[in-house]
C-alpha positions as CSV (number, residue, x, y, z in Angstrom):
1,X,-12.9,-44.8,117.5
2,X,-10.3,-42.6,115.9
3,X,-9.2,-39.1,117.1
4,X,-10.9,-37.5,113.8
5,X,-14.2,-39.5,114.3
6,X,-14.4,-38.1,117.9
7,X,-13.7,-34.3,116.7
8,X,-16.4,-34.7,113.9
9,X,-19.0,-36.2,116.8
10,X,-18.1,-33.0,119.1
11,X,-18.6,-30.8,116.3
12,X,-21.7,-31.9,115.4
13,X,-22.6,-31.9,118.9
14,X,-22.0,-28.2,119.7
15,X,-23.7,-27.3,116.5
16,X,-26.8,-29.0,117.1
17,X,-26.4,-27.1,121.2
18,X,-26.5,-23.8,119.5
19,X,-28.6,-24.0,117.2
20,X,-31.1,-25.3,119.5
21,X,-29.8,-22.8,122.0
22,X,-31.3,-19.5,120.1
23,X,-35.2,-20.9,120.2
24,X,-34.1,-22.3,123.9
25,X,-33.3,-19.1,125.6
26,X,-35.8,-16.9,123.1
27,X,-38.8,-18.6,123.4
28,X,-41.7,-16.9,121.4
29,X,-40.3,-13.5,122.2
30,X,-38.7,-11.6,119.4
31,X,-35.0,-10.7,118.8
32,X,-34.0,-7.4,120.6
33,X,-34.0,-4.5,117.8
34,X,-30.2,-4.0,117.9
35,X,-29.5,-7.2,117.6
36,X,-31.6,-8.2,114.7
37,X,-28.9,-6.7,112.0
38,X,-26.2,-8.4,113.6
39,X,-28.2,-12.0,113.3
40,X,-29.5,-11.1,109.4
41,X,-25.6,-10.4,108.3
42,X,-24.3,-13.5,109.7
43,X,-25.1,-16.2,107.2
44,X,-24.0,-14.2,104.6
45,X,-20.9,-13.6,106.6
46,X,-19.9,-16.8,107.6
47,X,-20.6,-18.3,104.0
48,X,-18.2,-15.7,102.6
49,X,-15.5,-16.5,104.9
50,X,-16.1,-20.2,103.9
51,X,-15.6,-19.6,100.6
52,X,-12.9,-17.2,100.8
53,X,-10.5,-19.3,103.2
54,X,-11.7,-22.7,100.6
55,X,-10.4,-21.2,97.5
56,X,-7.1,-19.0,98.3
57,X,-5.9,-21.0,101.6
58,X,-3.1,-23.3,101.2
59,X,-0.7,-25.1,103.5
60,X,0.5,-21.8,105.1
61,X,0.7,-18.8,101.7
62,X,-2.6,-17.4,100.0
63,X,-3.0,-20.0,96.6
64,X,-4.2,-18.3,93.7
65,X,-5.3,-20.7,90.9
66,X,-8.2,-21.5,88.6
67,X,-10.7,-21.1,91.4
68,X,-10.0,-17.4,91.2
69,X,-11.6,-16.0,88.6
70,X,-14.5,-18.3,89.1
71,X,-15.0,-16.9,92.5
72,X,-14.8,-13.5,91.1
73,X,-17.2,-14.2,88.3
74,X,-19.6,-15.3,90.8
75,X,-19.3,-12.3,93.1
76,X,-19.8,-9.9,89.9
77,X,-22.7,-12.2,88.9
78,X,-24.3,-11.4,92.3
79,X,-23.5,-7.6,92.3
80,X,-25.6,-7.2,89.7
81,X,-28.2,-8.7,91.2
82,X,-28.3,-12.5,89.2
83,X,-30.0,-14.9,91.0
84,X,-27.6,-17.4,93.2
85,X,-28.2,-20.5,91.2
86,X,-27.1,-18.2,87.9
87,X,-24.3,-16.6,89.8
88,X,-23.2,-20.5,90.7
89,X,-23.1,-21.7,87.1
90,X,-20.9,-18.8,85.9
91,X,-18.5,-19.5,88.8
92,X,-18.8,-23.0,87.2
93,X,-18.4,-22.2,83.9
94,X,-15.7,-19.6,84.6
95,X,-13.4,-22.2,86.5
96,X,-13.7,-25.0,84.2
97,X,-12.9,-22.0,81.2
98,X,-9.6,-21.0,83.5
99,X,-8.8,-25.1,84.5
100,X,-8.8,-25.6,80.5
101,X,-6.8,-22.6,79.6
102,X,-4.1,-23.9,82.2
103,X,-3.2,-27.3,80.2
């Protein structure tokens, strides 16, 4: 088994340990009040990291290309309160608009 096949077992692992970990060590009892907000912002969080380090990393400098103003479209599409699957297809659209303006 290969070095990468091993990291992506591990990883899956621990993900499946802490997941299961919150229900574990809760039980039926509720969250703590303080800690509530933290939990609630972190999806939203983490997926904005993801898609933030996805579009503008590249080997080591910040890439800025046709991804760009799709990403941007789809954050203004979700300011205004669009729904996600709308916001999506604009960040869609948008990028495909920017990829053919390129050529």
């Amino acid at each position: 088994m290969s070095e990468v096949w091993i990291v992506v077992l591990a990883v899956g692992a621990a993900t499946a340990l802490l997941k299961a970990a919150g229900p574990v060590f809760l039980g039926r009892r509720p969250l703590p009040t303080r800690a509530q907000p933290v939990v609630q912002l972190l999806a939203p969080v983490m997926l904005t990291a993801l898609v933030v380090t996805q579009t503008f990393a590249g080997d080591r400098e910040v890439t800025i290309d046709a991804r760009a103003p799709g990403v941007a479209a789809a954050a203004l599409a979700i300011w205004v309160r669009a729904p996600v699957v709308v916001a999506m297809g604009v960040a869609a659209v948008v990028t495909a608009l920017s990829r053919a303006v390129e050529l």
